[in-house]
Backbone of each chain as nested JSON, in Angstrom:
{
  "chains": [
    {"id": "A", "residues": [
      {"number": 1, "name": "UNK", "atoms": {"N": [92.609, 81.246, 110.489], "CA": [93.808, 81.87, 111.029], "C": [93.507, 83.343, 111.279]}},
      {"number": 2, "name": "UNK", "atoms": {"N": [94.258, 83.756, 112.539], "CA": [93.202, 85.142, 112.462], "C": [94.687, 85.716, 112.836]}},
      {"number": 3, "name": "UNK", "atoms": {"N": [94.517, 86.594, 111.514], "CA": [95.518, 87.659, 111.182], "C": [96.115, 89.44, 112.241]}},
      {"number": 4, "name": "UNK", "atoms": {"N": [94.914, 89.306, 113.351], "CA": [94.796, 90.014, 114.172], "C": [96.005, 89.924, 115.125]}},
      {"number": 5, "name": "UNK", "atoms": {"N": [96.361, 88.41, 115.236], "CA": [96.978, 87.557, 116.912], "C": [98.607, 88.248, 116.144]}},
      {"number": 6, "name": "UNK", "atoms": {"N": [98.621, 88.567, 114.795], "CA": [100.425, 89.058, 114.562], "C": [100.83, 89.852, 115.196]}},
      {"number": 7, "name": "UNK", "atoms": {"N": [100.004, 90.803, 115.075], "CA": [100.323, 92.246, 116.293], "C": [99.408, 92.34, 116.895]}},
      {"number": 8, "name": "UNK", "atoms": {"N": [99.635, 91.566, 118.216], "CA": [98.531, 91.487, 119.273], "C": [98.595, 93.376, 120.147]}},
      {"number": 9, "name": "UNK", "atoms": {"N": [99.335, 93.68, 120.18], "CA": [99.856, 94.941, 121.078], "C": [98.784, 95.902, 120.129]}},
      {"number": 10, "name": "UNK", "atoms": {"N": [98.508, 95.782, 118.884], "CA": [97.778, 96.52, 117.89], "C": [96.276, 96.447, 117.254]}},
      {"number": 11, "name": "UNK", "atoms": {"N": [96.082, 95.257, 117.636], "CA": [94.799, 94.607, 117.508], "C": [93.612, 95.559, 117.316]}},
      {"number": 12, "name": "UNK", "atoms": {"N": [93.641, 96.876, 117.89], "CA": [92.502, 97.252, 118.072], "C": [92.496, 98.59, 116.975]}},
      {"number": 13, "name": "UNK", "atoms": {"N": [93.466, 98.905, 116.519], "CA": [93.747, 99.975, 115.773], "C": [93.931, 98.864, 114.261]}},
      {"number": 14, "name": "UNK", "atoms": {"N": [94.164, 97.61, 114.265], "CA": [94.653, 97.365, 113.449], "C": [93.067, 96.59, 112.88]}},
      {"number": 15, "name": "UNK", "atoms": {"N": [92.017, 96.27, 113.55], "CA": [90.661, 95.671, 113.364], "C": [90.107, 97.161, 112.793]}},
      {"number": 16, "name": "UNK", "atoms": {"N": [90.386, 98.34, 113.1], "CA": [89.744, 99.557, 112.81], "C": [89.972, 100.117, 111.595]}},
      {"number": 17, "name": "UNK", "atoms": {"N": [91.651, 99.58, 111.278], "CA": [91.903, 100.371, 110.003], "C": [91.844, 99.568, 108.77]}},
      {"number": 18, "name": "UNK", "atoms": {"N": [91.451, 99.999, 107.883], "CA": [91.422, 99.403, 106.417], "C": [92.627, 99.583, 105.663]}},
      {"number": 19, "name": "UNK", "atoms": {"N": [92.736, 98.868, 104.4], "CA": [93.68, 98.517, 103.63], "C": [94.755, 98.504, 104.026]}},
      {"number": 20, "name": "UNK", "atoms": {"N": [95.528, 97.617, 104.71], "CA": [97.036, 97.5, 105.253], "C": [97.843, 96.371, 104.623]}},
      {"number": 21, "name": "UNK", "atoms": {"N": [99.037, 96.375, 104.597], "CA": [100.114, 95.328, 104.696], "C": [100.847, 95.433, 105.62]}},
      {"number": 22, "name": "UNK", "atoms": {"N": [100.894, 93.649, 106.296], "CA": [101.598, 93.618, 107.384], "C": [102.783, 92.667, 106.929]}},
      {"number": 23, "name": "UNK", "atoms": {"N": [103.984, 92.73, 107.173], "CA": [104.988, 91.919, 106.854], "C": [105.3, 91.383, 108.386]}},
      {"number": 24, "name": "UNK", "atoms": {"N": [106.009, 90.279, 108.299], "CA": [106.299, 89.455, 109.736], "C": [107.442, 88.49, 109.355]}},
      {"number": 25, "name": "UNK", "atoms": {"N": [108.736, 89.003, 109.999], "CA": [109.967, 88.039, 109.833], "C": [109.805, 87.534, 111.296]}},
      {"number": 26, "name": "UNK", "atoms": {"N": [109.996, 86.052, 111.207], "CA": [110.6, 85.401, 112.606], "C": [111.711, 84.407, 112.327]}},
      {"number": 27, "name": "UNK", "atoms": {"N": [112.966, 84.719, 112.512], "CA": [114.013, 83.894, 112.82], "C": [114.053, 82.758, 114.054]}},
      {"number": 28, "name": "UNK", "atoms": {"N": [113.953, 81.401, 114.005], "CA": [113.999, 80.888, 115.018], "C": [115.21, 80.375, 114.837]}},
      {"number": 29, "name": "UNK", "atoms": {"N": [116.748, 80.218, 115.836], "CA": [117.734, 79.234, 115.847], "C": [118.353, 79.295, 117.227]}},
      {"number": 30, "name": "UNK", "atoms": {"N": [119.2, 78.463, 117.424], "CA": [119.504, 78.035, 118.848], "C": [120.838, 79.068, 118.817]}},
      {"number": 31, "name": "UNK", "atoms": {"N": [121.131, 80.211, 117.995], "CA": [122.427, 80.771, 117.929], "C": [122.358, 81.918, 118.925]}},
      {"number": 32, "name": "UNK", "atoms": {"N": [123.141, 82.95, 118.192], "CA": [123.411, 84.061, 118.668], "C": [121.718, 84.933, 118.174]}},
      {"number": 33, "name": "UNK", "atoms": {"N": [121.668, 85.42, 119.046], "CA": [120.48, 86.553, 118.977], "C": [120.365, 87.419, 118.597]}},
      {"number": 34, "name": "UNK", "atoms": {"N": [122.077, 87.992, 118.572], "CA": [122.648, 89.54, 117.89], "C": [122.897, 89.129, 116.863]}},
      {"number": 35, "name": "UNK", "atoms": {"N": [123.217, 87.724, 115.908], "CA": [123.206, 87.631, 114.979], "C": [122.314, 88.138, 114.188]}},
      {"number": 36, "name": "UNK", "atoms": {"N": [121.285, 87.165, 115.255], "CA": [119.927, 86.953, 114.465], "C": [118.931, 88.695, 114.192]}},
      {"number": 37, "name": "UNK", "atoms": {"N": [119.072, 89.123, 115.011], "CA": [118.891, 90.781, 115.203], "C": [119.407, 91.158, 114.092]}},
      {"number": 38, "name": "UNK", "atoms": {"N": [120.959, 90.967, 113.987], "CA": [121.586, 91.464, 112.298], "C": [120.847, 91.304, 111.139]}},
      {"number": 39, "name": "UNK", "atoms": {"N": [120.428, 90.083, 111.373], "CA": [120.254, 89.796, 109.82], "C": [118.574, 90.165, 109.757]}},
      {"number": 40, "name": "UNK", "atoms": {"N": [118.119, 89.852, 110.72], "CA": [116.394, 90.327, 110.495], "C": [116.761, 91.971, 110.043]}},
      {"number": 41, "name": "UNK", "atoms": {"N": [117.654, 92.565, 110.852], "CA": [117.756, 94.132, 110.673], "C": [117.734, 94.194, 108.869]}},
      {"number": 42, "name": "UNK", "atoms": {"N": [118.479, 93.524, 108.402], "CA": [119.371, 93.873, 107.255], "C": [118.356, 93.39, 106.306]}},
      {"number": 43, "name": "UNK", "atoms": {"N": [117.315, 92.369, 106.55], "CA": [116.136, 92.001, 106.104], "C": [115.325, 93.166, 105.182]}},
      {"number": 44, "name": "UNK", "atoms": {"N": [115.393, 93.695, 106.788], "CA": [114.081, 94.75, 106.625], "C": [114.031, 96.012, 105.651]}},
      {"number": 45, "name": "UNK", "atoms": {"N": [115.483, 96.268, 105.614], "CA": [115.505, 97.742, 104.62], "C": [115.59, 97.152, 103.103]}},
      {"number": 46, "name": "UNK", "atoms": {"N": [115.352, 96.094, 102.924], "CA": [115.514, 95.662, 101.803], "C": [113.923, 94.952, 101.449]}},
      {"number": 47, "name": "UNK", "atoms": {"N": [113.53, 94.521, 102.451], "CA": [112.132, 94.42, 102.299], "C": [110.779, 95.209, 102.095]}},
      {"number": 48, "name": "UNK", "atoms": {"N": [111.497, 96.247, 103.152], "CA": [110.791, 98.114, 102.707], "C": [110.651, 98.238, 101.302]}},
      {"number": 49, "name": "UNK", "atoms": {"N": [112.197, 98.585, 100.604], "CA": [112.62, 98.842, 99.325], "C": [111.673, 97.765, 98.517]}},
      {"number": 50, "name": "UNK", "atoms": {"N": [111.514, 96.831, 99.048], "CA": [110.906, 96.084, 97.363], "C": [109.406, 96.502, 97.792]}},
      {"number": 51, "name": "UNK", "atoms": {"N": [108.41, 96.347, 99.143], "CA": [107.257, 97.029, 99.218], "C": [106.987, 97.946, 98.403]}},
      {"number": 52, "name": "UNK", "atoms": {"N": [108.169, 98.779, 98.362], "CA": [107.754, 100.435, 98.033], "C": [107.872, 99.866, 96.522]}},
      {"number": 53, "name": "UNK", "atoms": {"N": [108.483, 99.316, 95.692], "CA": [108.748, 99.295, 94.279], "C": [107.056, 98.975, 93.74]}},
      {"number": 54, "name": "UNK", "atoms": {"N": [105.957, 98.174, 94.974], "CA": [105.151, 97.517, 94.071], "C": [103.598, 98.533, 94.698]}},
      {"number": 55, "name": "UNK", "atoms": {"N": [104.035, 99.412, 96.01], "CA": [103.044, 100.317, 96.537], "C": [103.679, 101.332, 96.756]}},
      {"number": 56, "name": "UNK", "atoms": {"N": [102.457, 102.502, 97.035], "CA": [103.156, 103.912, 97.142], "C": [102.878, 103.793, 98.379]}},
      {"number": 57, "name": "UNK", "atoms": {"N": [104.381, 103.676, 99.123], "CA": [104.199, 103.573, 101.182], "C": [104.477, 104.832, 101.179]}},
      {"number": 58, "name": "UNK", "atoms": {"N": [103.923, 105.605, 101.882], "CA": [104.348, 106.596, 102.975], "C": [105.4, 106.386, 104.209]}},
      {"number": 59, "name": "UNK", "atoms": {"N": [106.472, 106.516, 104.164], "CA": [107.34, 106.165, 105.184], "C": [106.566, 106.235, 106.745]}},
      {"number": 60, "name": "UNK", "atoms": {"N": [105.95, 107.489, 107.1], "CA": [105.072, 107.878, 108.273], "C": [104.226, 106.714, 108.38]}},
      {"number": 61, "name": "UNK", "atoms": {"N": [103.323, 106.401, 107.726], "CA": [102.652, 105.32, 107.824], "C": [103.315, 103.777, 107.834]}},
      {"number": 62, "name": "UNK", "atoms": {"N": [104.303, 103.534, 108.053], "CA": [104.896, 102.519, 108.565], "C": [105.547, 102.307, 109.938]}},
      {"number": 63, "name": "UNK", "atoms": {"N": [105.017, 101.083, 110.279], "CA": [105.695, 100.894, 111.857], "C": [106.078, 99.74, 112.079]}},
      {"number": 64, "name": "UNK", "atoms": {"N": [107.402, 99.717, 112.905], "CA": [108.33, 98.475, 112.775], "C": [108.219, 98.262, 114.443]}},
      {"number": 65, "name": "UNK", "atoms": {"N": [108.185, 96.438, 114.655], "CA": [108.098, 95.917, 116.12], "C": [108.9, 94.971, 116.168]}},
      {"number": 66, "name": "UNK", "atoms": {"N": [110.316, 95.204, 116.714], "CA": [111.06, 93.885, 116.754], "C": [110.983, 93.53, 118.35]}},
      {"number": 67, "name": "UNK", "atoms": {"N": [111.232, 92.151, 117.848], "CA": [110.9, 91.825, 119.162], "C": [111.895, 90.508, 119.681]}},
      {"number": 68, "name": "UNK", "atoms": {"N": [112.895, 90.172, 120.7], "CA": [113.846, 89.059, 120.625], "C": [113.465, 88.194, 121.891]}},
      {"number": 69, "name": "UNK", "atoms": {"N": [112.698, 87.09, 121.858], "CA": [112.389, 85.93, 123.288], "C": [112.95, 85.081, 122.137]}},
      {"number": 70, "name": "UNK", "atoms": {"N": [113.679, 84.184, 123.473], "CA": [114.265, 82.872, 123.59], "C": [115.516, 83.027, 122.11]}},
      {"number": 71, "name": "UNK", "atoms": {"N": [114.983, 81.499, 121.451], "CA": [115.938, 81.669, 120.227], "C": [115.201, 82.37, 119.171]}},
      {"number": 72, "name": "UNK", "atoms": {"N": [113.73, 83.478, 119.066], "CA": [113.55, 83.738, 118.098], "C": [113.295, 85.121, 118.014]}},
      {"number": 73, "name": "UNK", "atoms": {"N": [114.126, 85.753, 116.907], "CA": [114.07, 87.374, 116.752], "C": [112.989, 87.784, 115.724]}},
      {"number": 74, "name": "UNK", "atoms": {"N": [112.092, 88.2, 116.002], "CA": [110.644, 88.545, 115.173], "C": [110.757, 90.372, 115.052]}},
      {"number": 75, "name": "UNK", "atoms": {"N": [110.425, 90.32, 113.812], "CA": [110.182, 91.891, 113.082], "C": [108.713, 92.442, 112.308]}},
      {"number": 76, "name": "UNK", "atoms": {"N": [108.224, 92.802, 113.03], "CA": [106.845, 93.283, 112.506], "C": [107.156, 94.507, 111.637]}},
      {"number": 77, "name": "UNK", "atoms": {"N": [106.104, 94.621, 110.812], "CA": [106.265, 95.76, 109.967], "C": [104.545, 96.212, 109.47]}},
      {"number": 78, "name": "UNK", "atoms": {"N": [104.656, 97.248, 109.658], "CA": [102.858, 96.928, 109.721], "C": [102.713, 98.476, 108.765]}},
      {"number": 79, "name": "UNK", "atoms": {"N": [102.767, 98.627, 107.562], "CA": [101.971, 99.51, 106.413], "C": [100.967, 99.561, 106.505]}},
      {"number": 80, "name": "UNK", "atoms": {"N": [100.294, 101.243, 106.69], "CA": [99.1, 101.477, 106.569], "C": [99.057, 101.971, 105.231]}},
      {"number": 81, "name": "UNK", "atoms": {"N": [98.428, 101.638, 103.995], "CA": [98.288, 101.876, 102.765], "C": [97.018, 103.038, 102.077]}},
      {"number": 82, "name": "UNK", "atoms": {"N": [97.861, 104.411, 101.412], "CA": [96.814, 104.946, 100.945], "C": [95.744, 104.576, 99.912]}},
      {"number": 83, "name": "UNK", "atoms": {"N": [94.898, 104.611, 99.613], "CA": [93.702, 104.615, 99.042], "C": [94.759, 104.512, 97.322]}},
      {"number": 84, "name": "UNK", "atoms": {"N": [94.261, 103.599, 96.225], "CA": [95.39, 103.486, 95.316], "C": [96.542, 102.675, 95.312]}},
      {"number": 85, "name": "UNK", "atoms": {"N": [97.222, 102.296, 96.206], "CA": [98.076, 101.969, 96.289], "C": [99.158, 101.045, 96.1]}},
      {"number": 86, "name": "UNK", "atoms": {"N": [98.665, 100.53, 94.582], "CA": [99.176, 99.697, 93.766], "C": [99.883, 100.471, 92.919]}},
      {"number": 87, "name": "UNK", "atoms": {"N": [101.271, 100.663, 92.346], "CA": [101.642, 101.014, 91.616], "C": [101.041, 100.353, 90.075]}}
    ]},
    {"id": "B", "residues": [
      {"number": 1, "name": "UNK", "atoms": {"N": [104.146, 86.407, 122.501], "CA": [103.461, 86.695, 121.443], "C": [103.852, 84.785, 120.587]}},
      {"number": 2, "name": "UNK", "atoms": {"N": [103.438, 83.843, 120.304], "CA": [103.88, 82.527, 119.789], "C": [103.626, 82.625, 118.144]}},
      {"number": 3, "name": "UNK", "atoms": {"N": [104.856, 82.567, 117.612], "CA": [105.196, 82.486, 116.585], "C": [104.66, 81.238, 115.464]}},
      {"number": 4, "name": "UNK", "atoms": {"N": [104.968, 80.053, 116.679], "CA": [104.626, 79.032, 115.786], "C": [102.764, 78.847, 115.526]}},
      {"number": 5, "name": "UNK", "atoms": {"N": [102.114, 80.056, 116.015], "CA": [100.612, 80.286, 115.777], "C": [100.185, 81.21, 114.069]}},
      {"number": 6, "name": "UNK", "atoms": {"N": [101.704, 81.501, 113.421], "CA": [101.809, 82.052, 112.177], "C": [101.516, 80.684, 111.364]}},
      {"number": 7, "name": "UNK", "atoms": {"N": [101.994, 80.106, 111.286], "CA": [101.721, 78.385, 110.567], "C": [100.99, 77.417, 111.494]}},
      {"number": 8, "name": "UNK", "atoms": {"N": [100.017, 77.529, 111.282], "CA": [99.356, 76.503, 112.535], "C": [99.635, 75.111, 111.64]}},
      {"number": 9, "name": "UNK", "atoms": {"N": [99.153, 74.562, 110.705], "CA": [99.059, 73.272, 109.811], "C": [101.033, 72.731, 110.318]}},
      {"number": 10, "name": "UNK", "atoms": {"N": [101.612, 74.305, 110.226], "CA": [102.822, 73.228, 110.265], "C": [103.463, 73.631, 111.635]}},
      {"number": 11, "name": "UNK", "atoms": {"N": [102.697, 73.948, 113.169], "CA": [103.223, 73.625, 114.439], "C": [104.292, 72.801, 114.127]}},
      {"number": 12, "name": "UNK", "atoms": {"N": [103.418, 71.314, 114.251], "CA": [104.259, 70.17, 114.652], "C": [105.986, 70.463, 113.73]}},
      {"number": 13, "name": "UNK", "atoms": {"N": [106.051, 70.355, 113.163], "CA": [107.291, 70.514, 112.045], "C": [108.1, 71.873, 111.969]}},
      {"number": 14, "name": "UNK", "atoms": {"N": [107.544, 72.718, 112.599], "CA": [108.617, 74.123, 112.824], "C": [108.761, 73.996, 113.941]}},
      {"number": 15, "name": "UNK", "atoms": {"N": [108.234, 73.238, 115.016], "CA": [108.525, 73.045, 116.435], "C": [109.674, 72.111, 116.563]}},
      {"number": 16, "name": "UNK", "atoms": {"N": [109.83, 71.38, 115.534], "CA": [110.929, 70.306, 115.708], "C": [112.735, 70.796, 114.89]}},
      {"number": 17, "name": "UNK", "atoms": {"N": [111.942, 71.663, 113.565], "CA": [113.123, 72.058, 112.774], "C": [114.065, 73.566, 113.92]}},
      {"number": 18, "name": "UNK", "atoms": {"N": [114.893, 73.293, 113.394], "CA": [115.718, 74.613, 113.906], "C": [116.447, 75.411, 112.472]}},
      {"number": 19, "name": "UNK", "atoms": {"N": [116.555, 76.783, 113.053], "CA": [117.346, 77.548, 112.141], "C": [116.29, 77.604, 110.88]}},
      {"number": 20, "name": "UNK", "atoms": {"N": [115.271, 78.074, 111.35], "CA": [113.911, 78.591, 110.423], "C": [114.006, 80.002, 109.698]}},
      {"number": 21, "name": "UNK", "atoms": {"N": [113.728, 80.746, 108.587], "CA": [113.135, 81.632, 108.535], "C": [111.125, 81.671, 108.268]}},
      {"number": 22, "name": "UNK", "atoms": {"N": [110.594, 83.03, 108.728], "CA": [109.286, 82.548, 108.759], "C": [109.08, 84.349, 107.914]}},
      {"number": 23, "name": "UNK", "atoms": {"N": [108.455, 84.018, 106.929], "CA": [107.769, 85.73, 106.599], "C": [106.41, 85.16, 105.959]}},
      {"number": 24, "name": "UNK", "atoms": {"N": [105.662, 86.277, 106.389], "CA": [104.736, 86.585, 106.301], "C": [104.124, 87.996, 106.148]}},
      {"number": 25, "name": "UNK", "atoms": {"N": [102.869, 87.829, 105.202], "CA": [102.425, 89.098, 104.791], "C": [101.23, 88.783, 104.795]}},
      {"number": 26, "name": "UNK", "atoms": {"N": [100.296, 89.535, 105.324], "CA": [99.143, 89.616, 105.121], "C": [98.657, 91.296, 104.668]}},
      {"number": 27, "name": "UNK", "atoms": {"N": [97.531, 91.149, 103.912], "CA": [96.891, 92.519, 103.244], "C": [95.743, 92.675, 103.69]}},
      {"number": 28, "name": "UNK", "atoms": {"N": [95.123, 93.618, 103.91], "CA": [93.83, 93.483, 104.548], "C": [93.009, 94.783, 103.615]}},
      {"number": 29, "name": "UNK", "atoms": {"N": [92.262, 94.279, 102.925], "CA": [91.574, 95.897, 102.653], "C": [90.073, 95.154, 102.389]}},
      {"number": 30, "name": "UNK", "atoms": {"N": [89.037, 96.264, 102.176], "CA": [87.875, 95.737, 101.567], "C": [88.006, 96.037, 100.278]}},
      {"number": 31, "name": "UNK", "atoms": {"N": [89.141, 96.001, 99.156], "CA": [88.666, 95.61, 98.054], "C": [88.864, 94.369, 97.02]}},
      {"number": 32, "name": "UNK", "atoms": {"N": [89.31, 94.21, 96.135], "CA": [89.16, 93.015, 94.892], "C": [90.136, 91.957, 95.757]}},
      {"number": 33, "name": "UNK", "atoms": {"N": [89.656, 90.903, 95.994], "CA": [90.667, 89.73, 96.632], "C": [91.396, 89.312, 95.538]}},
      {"number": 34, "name": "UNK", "atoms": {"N": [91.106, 89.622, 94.114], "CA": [92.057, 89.025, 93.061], "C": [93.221, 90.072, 93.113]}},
      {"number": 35, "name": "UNK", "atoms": {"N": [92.838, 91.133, 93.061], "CA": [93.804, 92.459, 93.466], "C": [95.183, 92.35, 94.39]}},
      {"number": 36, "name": "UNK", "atoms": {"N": [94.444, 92.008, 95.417], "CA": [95.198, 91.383, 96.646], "C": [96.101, 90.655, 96.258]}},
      {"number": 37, "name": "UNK", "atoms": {"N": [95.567, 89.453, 96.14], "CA": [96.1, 88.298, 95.357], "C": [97.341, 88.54, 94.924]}},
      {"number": 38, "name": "UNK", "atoms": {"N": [96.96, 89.561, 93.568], "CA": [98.092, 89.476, 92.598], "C": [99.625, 90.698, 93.054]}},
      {"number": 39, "name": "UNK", "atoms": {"N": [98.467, 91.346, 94.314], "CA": [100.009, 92.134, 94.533], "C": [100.812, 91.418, 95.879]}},
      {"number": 40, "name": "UNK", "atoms": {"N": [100.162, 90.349, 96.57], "CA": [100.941, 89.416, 97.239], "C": [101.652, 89.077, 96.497]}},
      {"number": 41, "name": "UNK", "atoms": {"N": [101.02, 88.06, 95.368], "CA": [101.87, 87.36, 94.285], "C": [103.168, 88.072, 93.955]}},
      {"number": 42, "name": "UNK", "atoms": {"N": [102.914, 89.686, 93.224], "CA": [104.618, 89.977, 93.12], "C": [105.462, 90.627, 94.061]}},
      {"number": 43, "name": "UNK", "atoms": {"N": [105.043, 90.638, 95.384], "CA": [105.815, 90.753, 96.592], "C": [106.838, 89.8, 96.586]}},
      {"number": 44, "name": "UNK", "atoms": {"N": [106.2, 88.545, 96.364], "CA": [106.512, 87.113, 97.225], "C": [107.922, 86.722, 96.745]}},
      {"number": 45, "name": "UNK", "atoms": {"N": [107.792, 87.198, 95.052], "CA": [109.487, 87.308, 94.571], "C": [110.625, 87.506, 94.723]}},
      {"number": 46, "name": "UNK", "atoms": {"N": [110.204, 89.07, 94.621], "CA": [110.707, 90.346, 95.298], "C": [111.53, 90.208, 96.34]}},
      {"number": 47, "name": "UNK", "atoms": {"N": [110.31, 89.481, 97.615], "CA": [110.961, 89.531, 98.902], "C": [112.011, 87.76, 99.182]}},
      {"number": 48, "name": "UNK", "atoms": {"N": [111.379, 86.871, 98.058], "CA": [112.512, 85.592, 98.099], "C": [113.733, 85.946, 97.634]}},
      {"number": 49, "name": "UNK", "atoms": {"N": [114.105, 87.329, 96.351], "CA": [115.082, 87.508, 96.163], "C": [116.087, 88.348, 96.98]}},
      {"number": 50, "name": "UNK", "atoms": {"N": [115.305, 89.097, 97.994], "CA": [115.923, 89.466, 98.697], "C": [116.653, 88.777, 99.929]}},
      {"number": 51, "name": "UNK", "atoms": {"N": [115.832, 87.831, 100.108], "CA": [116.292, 87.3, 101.505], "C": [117.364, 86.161, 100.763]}},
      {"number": 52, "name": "UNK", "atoms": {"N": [117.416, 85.853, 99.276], "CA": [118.13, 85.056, 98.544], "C": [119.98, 86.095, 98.996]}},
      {"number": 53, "name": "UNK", "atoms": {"N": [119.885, 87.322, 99.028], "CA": [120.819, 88.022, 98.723], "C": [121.871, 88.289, 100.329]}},
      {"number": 54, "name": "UNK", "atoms": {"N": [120.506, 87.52, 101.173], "CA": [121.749, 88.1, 103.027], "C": [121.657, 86.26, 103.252]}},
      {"number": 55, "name": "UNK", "atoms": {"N": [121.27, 85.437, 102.771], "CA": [120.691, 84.275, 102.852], "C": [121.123, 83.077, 101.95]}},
      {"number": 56, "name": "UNK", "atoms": {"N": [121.761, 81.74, 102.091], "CA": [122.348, 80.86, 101.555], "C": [120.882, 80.203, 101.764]}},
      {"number": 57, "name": "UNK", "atoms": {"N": [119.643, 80.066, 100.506], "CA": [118.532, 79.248, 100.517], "C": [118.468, 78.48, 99.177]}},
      {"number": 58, "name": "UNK", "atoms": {"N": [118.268, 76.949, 100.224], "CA": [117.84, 75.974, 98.952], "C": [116.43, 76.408, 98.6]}},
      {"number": 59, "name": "UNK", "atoms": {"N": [116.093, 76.567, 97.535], "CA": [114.926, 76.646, 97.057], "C": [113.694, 75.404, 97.42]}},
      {"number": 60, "name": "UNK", "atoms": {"N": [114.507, 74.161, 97.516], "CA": [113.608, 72.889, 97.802], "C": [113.468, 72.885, 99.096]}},
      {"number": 61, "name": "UNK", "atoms": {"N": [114.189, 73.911, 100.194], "CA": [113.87, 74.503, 101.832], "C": [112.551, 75.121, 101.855]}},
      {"number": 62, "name": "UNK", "atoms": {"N": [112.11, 75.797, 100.629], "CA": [111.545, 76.84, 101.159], "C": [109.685, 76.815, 100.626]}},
      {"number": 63, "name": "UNK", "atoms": {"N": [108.874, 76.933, 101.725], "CA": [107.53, 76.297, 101.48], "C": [106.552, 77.647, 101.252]}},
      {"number": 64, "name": "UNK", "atoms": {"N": [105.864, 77.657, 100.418], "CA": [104.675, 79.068, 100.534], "C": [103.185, 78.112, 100.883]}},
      {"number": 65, "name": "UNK", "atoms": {"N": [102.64, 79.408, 101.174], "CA": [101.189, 79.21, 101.494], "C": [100.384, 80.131, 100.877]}},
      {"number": 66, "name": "UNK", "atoms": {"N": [99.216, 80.436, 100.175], "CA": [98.66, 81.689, 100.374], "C": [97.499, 81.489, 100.902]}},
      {"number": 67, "name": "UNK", "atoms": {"N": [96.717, 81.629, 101.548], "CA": [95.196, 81.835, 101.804], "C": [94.507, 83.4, 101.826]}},
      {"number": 68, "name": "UNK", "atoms": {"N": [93.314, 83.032, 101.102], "CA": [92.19, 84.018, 101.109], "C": [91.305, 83.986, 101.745]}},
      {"number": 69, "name": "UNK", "atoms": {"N": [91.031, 84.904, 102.656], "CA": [89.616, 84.455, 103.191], "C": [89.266, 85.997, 103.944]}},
      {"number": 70, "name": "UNK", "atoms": {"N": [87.762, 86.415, 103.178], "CA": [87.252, 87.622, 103.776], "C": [88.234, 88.933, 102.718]}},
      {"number": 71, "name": "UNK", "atoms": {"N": [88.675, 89.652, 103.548], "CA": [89.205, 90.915, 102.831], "C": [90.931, 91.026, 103.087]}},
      {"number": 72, "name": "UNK", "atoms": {"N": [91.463, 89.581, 103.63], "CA": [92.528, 89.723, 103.964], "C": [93.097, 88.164, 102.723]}},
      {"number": 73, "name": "UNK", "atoms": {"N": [94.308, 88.752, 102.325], "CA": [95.05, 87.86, 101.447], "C": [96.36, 87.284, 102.268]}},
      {"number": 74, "name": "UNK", "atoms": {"N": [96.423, 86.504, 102.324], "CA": [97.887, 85.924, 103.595], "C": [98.65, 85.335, 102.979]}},
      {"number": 75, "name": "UNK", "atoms": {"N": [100.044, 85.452, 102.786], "CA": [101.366, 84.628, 101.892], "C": [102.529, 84.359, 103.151]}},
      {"number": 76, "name": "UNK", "atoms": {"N": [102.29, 83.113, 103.454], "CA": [103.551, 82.602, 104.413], "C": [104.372, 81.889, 103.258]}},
      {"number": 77, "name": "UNK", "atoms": {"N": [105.965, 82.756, 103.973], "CA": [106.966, 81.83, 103.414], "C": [108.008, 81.19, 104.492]}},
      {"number": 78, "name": "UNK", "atoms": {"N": [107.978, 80.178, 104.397], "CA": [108.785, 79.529, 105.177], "C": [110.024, 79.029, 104.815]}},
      {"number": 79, "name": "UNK", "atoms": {"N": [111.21, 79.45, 105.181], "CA": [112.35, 78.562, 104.551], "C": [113.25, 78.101, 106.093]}},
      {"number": 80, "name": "UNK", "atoms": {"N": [113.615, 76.733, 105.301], "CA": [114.371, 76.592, 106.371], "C": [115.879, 76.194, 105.649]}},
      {"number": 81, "name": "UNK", "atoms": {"N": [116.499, 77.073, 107.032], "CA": [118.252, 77.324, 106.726], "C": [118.758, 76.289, 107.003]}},
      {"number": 82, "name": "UNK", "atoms": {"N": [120.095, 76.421, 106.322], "CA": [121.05, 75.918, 106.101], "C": [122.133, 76.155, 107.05]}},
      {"number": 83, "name": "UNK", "atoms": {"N": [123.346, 75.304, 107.768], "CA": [123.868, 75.495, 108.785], "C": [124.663, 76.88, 108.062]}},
      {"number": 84, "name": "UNK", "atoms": {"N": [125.049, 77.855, 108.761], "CA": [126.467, 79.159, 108.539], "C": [125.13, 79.43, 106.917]}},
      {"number": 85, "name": "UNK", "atoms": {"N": [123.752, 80.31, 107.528], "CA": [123.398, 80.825, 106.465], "C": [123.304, 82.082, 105.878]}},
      {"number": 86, "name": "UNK", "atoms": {"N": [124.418, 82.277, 106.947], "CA": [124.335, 84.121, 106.574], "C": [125.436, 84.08, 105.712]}},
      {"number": 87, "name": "UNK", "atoms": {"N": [125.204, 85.097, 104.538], "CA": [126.192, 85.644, 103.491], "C": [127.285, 86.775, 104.124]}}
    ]}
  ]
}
């Protein structure tokens, strides 16, 4: 499985850089989209928050890619991690 | 960007289910894969209790994976929802 194809738009910065965490929500349903947008949204600051409880993130060094085709709303989150970074 | 290329083993079966959630994390560094490992491991909680908290999830919905391979540690969680699963 090649971990590269998540953030294809990044691939080349993301093959270059060392020690990262990438998080990846994808909602697939036949509903509302703005739902689905809601709740991935509401996901994410809560998913940050527990990251940060178990690494020391740098807010700067995080970058978020949402993205909404068809029925599925996808949220990239891509931590670049300092050196240490295990609490 | 195809989503259902995050779970390849389970295409067939997220192609058919609806009203999916899909997260995923992958870590990438060159150091200790047990390291890795174990700080996937207490992410994976963390982030089930969170999505437990915007999210009506049966626990017997919801499938993990982890694979290791090389310098990257990968934890798919897959749950699948329940009809009206937003809190």
């Amino acid at each position: 499985m090649n971990i590269m194809s998540f953030f294809g738009k990044r691939s080349d910065s993301a093959s270059v850089a060392k020690n990262r965490l990438k998080i990846l929500l994808a909602h697939e349903r036949g509903g509302n989209s703005n739902t689905d947008a809601k709740l991935i949204s509401s996901l994410r600051e809560d998913i940050l928050a527990v990251v940060a409880k178990h690494i020391n993130v740098d807010p700067d060094c995080v970058r978020l890619e949402m993205d909404r085709s068809g029925d599925t709303t996808t949220l990239g989150i891509d931590i670049e991690l300092p050196d240490g970074e295990a609490k």
